[in-house]
C-alpha positions in Angstrom: 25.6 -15.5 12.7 21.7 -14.4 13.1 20.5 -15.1 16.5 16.4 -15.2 17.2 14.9 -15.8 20.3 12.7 -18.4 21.6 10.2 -17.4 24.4 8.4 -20.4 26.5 5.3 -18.7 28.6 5.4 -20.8 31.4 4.0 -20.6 35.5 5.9 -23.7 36.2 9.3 -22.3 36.7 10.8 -25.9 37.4 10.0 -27.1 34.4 10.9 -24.2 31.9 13.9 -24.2 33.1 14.6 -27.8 32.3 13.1 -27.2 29.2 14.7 -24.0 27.9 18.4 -26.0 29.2 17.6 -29.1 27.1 16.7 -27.0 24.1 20.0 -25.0 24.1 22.1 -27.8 24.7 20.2 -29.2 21.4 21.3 -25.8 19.9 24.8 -26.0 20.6 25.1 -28.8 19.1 23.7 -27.9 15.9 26.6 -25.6 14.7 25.6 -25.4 11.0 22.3 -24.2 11.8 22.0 -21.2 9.6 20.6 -19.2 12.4 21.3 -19.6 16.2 18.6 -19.9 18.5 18.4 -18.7 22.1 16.3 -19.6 24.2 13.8 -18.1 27.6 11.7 -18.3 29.8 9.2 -16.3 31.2 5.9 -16.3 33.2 2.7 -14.4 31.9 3.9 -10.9 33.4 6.9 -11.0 31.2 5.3 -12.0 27.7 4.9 -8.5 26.9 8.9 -7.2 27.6 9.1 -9.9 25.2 7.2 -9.5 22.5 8.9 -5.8 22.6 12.0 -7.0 21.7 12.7 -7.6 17.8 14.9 -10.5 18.3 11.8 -12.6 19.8 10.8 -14.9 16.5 9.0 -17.8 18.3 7.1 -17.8 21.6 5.9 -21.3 22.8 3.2 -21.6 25.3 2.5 -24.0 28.1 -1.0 -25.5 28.4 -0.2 -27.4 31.3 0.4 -24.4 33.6 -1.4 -21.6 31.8 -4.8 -23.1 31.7 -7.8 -22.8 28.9 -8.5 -18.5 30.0 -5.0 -17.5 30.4 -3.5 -19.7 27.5 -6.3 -17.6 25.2 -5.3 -14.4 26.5 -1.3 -14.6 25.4 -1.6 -16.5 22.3 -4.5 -13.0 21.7 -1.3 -10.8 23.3 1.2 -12.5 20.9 -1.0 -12.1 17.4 -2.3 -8.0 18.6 1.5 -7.3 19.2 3.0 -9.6 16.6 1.2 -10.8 14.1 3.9 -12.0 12.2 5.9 -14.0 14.9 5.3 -18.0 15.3 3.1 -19.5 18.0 4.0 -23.0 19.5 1.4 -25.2 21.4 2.8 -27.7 24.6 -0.1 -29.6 25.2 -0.5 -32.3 28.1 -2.4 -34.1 25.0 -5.9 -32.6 24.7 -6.6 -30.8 21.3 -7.1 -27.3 21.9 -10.6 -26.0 20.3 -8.7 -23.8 17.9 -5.5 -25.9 16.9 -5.1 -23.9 13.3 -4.1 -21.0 15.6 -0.8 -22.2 16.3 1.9 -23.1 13.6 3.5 -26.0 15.4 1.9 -28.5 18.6 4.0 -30.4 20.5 3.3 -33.0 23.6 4.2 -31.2 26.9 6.1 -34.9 27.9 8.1 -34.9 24.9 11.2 -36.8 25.9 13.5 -36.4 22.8 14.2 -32.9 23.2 16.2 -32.8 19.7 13.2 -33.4 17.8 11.7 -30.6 19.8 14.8 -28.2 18.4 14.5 -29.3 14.9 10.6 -29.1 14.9 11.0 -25.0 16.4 13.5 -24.5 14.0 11.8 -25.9 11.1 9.1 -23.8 11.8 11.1 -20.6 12.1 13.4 -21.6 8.5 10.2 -22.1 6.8 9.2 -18.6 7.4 12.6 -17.1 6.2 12.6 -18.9 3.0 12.2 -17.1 -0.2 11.3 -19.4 -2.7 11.6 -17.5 -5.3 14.6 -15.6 -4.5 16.0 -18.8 -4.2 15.7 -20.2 -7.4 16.6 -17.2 -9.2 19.8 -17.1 -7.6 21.0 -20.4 -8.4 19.7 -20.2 -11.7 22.2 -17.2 -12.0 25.2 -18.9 -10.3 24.9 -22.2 -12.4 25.9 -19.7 -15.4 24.0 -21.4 -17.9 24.2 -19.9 -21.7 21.1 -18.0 -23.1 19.7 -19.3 -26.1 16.7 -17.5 -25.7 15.0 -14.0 -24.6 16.2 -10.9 -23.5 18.3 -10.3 -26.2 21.3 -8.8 -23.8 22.1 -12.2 -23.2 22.8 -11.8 -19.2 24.5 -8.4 -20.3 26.7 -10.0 -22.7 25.5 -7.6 -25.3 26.5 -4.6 -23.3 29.3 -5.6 -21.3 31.7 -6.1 -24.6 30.4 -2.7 -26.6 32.6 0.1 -25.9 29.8 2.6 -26.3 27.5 0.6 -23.6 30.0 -1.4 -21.2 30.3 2.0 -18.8 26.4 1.8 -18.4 27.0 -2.1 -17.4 29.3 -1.7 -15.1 27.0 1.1 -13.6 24.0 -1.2 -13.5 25.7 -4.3 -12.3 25.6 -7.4 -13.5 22.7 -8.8 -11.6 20.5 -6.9 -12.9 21.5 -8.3 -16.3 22.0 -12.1 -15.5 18.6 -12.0 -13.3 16.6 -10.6 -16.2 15.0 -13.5 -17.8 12.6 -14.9 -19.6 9.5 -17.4 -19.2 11.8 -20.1 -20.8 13.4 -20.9 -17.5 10.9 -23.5 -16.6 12.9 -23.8 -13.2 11.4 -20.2 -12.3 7.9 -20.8 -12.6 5.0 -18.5 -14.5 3.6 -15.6 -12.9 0.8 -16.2 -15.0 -0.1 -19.5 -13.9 2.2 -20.3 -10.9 2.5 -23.7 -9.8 5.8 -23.9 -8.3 8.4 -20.9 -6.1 6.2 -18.2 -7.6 3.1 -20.3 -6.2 4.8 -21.0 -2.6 6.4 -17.2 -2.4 2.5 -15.7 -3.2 1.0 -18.7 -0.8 4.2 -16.8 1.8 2.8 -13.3 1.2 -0.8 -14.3 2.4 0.5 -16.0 5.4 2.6 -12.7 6.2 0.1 -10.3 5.5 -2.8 -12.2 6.9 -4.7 -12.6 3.8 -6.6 -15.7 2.2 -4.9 -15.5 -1.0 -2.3 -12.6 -2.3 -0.8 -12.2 -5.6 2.3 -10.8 -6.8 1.8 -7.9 -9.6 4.4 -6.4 -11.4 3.4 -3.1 -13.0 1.9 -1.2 -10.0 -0.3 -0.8 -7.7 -2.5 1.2 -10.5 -2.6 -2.2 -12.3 -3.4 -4.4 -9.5 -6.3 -1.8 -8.6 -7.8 -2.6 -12.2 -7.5 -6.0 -11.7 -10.0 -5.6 -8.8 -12.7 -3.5 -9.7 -12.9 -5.9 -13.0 -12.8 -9.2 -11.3 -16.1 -7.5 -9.4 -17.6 -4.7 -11.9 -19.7 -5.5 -15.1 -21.5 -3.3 -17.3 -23.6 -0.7 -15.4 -22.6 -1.7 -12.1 -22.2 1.3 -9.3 -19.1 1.4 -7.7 -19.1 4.0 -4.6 -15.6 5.7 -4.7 -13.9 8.7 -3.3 -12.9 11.1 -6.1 -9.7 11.8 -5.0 -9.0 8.0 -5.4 -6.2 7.3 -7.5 -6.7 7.8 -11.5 -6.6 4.2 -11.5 -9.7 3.3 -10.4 -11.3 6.4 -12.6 -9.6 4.1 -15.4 -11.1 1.2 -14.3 -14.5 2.9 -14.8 -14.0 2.9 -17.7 -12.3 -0.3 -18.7 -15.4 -1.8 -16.9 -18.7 0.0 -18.1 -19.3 0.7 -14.5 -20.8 3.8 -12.7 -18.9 5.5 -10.1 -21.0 7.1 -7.4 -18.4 9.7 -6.0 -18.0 10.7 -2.9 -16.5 14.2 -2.2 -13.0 14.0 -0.2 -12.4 16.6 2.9 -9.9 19.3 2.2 -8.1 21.5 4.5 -7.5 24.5 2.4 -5.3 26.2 4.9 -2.8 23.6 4.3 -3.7 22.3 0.5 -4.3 18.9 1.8 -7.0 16.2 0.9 -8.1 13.9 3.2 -10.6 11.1 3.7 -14.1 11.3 2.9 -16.8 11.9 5.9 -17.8 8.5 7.6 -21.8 10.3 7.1 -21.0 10.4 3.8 -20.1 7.1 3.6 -22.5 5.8 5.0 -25.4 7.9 3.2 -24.0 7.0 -0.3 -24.1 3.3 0.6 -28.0 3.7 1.8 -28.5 5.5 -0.8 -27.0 3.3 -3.5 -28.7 -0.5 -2.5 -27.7 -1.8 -5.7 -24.0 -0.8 -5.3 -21.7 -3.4 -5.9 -18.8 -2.0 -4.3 -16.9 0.6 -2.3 -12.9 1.7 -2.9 -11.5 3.9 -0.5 -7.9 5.3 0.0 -6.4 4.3 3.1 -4.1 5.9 4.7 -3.8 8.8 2.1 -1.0 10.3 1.1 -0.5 12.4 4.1 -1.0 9.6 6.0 -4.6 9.2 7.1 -6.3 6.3 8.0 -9.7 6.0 8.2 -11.7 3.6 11.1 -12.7 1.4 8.5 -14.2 -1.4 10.3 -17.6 0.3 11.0 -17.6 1.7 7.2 -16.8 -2.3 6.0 -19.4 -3.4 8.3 -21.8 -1.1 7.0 -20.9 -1.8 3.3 -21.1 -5.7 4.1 -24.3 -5.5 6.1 -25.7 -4.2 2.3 -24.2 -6.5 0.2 -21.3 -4.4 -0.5 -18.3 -5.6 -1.3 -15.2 -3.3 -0.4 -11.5 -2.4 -1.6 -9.1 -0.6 -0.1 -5.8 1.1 -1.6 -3.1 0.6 0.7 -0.8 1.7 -1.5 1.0 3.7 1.5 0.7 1.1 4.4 2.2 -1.9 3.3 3.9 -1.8 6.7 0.7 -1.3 8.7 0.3 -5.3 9.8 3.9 -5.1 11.6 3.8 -2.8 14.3 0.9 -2.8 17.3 1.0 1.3 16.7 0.0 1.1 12.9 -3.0 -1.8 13.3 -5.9 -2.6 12.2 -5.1 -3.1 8.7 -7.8 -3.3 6.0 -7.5 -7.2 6.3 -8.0 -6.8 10.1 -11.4 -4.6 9.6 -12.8 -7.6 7.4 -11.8 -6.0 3.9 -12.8 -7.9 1.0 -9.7 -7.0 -1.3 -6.5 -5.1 -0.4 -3.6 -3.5 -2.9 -0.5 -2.2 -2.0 2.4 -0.7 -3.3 5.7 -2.9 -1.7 7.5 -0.9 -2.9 6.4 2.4 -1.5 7.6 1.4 1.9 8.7 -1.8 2.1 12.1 -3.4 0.4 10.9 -3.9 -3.0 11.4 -2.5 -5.9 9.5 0.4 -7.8 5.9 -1.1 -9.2 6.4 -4.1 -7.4 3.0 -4.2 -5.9 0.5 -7.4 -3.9 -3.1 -8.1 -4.0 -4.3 -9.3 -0.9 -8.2 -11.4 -0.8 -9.2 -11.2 2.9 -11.5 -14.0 4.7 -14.6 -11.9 4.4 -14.8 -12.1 0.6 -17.8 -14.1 -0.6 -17.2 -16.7 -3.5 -13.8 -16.0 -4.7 -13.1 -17.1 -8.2 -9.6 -17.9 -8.1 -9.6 -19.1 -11.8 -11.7 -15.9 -13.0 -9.2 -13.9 -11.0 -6.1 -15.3 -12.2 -8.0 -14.4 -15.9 -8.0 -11.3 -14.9 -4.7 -10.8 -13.6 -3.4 -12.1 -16.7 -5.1 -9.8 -19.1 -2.8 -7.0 -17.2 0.1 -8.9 -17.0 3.2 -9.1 -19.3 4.2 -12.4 -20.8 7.5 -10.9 -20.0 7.9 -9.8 -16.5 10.9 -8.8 -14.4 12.1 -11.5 -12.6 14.3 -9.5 -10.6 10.6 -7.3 -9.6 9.2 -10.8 -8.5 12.3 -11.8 -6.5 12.1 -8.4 -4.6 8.7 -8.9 -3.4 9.6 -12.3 -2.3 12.7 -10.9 0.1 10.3 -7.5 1.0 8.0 -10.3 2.2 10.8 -12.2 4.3 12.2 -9.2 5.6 8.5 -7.9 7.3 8.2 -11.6 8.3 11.5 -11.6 10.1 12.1 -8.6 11.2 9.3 -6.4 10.5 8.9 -5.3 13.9 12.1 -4.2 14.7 12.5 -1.9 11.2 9.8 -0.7 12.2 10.3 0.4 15.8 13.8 2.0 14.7 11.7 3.9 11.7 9.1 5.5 14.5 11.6 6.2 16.3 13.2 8.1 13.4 9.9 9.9 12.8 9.4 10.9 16.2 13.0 12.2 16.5 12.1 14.7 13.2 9.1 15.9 15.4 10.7 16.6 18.4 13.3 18.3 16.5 11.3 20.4 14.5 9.4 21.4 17.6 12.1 22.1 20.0 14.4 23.6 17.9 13.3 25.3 14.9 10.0 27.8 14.3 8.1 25.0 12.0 5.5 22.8 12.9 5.4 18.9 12.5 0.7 18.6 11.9 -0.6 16.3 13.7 -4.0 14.4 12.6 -5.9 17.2 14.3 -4.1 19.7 12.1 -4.5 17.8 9.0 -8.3 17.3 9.5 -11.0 19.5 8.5 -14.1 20.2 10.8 -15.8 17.6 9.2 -13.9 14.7 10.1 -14.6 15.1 13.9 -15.1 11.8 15.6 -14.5 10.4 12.9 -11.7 7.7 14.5 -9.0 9.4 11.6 -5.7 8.3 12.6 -2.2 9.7 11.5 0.3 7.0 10.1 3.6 8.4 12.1 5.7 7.5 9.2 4.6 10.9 7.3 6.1 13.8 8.6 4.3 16.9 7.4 5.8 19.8 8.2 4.3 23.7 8.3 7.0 26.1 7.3 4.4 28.5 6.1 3.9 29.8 9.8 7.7 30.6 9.5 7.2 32.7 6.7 8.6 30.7 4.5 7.1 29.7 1.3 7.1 25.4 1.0 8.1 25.5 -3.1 11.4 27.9 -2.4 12.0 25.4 1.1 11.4 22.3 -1.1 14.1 24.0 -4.0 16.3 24.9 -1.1 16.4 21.6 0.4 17.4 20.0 -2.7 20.0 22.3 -4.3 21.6 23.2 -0.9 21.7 19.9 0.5 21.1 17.3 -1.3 17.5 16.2 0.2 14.5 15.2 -2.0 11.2 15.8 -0.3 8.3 14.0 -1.0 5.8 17.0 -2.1 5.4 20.3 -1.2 2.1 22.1 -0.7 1.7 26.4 -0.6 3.3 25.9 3.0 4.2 22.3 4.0 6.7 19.6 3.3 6.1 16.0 3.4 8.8 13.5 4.5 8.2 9.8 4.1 10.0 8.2 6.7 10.7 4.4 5.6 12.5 1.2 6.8 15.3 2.7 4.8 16.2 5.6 6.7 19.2 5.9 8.8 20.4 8.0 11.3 23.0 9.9 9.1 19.5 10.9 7.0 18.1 12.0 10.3 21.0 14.0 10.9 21.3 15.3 7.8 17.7 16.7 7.6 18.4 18.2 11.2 20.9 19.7 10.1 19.1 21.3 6.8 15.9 22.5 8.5 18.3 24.3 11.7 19.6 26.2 8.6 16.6 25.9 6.9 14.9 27.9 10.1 17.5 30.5 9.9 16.4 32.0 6.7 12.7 32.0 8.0 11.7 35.6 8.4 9.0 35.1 10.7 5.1 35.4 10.6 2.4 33.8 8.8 3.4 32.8 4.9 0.4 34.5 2.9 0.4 32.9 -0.2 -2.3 31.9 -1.6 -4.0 28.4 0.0 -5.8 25.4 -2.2 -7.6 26.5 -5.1 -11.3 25.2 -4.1 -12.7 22.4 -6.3 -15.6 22.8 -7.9 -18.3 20.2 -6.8 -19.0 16.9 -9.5 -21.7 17.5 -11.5 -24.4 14.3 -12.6 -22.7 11.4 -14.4 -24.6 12.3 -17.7 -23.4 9.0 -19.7 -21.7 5.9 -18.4 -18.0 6.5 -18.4 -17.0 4.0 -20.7 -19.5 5.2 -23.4 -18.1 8.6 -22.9 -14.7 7.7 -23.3 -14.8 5.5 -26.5 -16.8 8.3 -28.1 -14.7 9.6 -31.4 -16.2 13.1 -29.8 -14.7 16.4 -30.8 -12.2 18.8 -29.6 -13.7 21.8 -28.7 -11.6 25.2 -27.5 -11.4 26.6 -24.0 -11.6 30.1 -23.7 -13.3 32.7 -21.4 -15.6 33.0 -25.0 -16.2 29.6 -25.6 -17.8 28.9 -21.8 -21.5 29.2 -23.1 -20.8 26.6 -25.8 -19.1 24.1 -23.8 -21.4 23.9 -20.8 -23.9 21.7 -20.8 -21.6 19.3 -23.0 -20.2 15.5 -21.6 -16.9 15.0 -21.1 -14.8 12.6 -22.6 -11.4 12.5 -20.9 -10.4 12.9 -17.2 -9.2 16.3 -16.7 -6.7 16.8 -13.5 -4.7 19.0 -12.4 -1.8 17.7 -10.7 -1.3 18.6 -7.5 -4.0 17.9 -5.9 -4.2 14.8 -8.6 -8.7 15.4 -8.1 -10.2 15.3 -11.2 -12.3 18.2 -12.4 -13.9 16.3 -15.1 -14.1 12.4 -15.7 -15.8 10.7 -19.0 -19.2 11.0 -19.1 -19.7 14.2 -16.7 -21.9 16.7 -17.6 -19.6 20.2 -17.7 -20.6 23.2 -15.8 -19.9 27.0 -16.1 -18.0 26.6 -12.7 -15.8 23.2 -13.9 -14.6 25.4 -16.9 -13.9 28.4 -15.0 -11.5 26.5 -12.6 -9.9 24.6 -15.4 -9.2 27.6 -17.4 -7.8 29.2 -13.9 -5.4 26.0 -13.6 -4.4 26.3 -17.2 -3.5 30.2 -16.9 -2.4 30.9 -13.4 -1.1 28.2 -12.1 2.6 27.0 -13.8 3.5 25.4 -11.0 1.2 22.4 -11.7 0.5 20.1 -15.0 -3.2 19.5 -16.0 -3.6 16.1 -17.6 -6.6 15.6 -20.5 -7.0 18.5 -22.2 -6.4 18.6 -25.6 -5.1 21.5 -28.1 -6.3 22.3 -31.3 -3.7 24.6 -33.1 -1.9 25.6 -29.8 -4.7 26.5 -28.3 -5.9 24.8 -25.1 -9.4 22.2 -26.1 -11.7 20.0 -24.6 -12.7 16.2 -26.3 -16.8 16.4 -25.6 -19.3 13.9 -27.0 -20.7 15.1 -30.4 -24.7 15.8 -30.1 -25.6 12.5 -31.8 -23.5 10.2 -29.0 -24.7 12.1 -26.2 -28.1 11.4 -27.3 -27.2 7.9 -27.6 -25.2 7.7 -24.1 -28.1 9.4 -22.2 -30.7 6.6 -23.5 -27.9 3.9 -23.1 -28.1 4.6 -19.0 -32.5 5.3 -19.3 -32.4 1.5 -20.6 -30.1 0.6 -18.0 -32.0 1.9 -15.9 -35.3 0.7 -16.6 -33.8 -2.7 -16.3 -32.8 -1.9 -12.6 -28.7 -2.0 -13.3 -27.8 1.0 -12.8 
């Protein structure tokens, strides 16, 4: 049986007790509820032990003894502490001047005290439903026969071969039988929704705290090109960090729009990127009136968050529209620690990866629309949804997003306060028992960042094993062949751990256990290998990336020789070297003597990494530039463009 609690904030002892008694007698009563329901009582000074406790679903709230100022000031307690959790009104019969702020009202004097019961609990079963989950499971139980798409058949084709039935049985069969097609009418369309795909997504936005969210199943790279071409036309400027993800550098492209970057901080001691100066922020977005947008990363992959609501303000305040990646904070809305969220700053679009930290599976991913954005076209959006969405997605994907949405809902608070608490047991025992050195956001922060407001999501764990003398690429290899633990990434001299809702004390252990052996082998002193590889600054967006990039162009070789011939030229791929993931070229850049330099040094010395978009030309390492004739073409292509003001 699942227990929740209900909490009544009450300064009328007398009658809270009468009305927590009457409610669990109602409860006990009620033996097939599906989940029990306890019930307190407490005065203002005891709200917050409550709301620290993950078993506390529903807190009601007394306007009768409370009054106007101090009923305010807990229902603002309730949502800064638990956002998630529902909020019950007792009125003596006035309407309160903000009655959409609670989910359920009920009259103070309300003698039947069963409806009362079945009213909280209502409320409480409505927000562990899973529409979608739902249906797909009794779909699968009802064992009907496929006549139609996937050709498996529910598995059948696999489960009777005797060269595939071992991989069956390793799968499952769920993940056969759930695998279906948009022939199930009873399942809805995640193209055009109207049904359990419509309620679950209608769910999310509720749990998340967004106007509208929508359920994408190929990524978070996908939903981020849904946004920028729901808001970006031809010639448009989007201000964007370059160390964004290669998404949005796609998206750029896909568009016709031109990206004003932004240069990201580094700390080269450690090899780690990080956000991009609030000054520069704010100087590319004066300096860019016509912008039409801003994308940042937030938190990064190392866990830093920016203070975005004074950068959102500032983009609003210029008719700047903004979107944030939250590909790495799904789980930011459900613990007081981890808040504001993007939503909560007044973002106008948010996208994030479920699956990264959250229950669902891999490139299961949400699109959140928050309050702030102006003149939403739900029709244009879902147009644009569907021109990067399959005809043929995974039910299964759509189903986890649906139960990682219940789960945050339900008991978002309390995963979460066992996952700090996992974090913060790593730290202490990296610092009290072995030479390493958990970073904190100080640490990870260049000079540059000062008072800035950058905040460290505790959930990655970076840890300095270079100061150990160890070197982070042999730890990472040892980590993994000696016992079995897969790291996140590695830089020259730190390890990242991602420290999720699914980790569990025998993984704490575990990892203990492999960095006290770990420390054993450390030889002492300062690691001197060699730190990050400095980037060499953007150079002018010669031609609008799109132009560049549909070019036929020519391939070109890359050689200390050929240095004088290829600078000057425009780019037409992104070139990256991965890690860092930065480009050092994107379509339509003007290359430099310095660009070439580095990407030849990337290509030659460094085997530890892969360098996406260069080409070869008989084995030997190229370039894809615009031909003379298209650059000419390009460069007058952005002079009209901007002659007409667009660009």
């Amino acid at each position: 049986m699942r227990y929740c609690s209900l909490v009544l904030v009450t300064e009328d002892a007398p009658f809270g007790e009468r009305w927590v008694a009457e409610l669990a007698q109602a409860a006990d009563s009620d033996g097939d509820a599906p989940v029990r329901l306890e019930f307190f009582q407490t005065g203002i000074a005891g709200l917050d032990g409550f709301l620290r406790r993950g078993a506390t679903q529903l807190v009601a709230l007394d306007e009768g003894s409370l009054g106007e100022e101090a009923l305010a000031e807990c229902h603002r307690a309730i949502k800064s502490q638990r956002a998630e959790i529902d909020c019950a009104l007792l009125t003596t019969g006035a309407i309160p001047a903000q009655p959409h702020a609670f989910e359920c009202i009920v009259s103070r004097a309300e003698p039947n005290y069963g409806v009362v019961y079945r009213t909280l609990r209502r409320i409480l079963l409505q927000r562990t439903a899973t529409p979608f989950a739902d249906a797909l499971k009794e779909y699968v139980y009802a064992a009907r026969d496929s006549w139609h798409t996937p050709g498996h058949s529910s598995g059948d084709s696999l489960s009777a071969s005797p060269w595939l039935s071992d991989f069956y049985r390793f799968m499952g069969e769920h993940i056969f039988n759930t695998d279906l097609s948009v022939s199930v009418k009873m399942l809805d369309s995640l193209l055009e929704p109207v049904s359990v795909i419509r309620q679950a997504q209608q769910m999310a936005a509720d749990t998340f705290g967004a106007r509208h969210s929508y359920f994408i199943t190929n990524g978070t790279s996908t939903s981020n090109k849904i946004v920028l071409q729901h808001l970006l036309r031809n010639g448009d400027r989007v201000i964007v960090d370059r160390n964004c993800h290669k998404s949005v550098h796609h998206a750029a492209v896909m568009t016709g729009a031109l990206p004003v970057y932004l240069e990201s901080s580094v700390n080269r001691h450690y090899g780690i990127y990080g956000p991009v100066a609030r000054a520069d922020i704010f100087a590319a977005i004066d300096a860019n009136p016509s912008a039409r947008m801003l994308v940042l990363t937030s938190c990064t992959y190392d866990g830093l968050r920016y203070d975005l609501k004074p950068i959102i303000e500032r983009a609003h305040s210029r008719g700047i529209a903004v979107l944030i990646d939250e590909a790495w904070y799904a789980h930011g809305r459900f613990h007081p620690q981890l808040r504001p969220t993007a939503l909560e700053c007044g973002a106008d679009f948010v996208t994030q990866s479920t699956h990264k930290m959250l229950s669902a599976f891999s490139q299961a991913s949400m699109i959140h629309v928050g309050a702030a954005a102006e003149d939403f076209d739900a029709a244009g959006f879902r147009e644009d949804i569907n021109m990067h969405t399959s005809t043929s997605p995974q039910y299964g994907m759509i189903a986890s997003l649906d139960m990682a949405r219940k789960q945050m809902s339900i008991e978002g608070f309390e995963v979460l306060e066992r996952t700090l608490g996992y974090a913060e047991a790593i730290r202490n025992f990296v610092h009290d028992a072995t030479p390493f050195r958990c970073l904190t956001v100080e640490d990870l922060c260049s000079a540059e960042l000062a008072g800035d407001g950058i905040r460290l999501d505790p959930t990655k764990v970076t840890i300095d094993v270079g100061c150990a003398g160890l070197s982070a690429p042999r730890a990472q290899q040892q980590l993994f062949g000696e016992f079995g633990i897969q790291v996140e990434k590695n830089t020259h001299n730190t390890l990242s751990f991602l420290v999720t809702i699914g980790t569990t004390e025998s993984k704490v252990l575990r990892l203990k256990q492999a960095l006290g052996k770990l420390a054993g082998t450390a030889p002492g002193g300062e690691n001197r290998a060699p730190g990050t590889q400095p980037l060499p600054a953007l150079s002018k967006i010669a031609v609008l990336p799109r132009t560049a990039y549909f070019a036929r162009g020519e391939k070109l070789a890359l050689n200390r020789g050929s240095i004088d011939t290829l600078s000057g030229r425009v780019a037409c791929d992104e070139v990256v070297p991965y890690p860092p993931g930065i480009p050092l070229l994107v379509p339509g850049q003007a290359i430099t003597a310095e660009i070439l330099e580095a990407i030849l040094s990337y290509v030659f010395d460094r085997a530890d990494l892969e360098m996406h978009g260069v080409r070869r030309v008989q084995g030997e390492i190229a370039l894809r530039v615009m031909s003379p004739g298209e650059e000419s073409d390009g460069v007058a292509e952005m002079q009209r463009m901007a002659g007409k003001g667009i660009t």
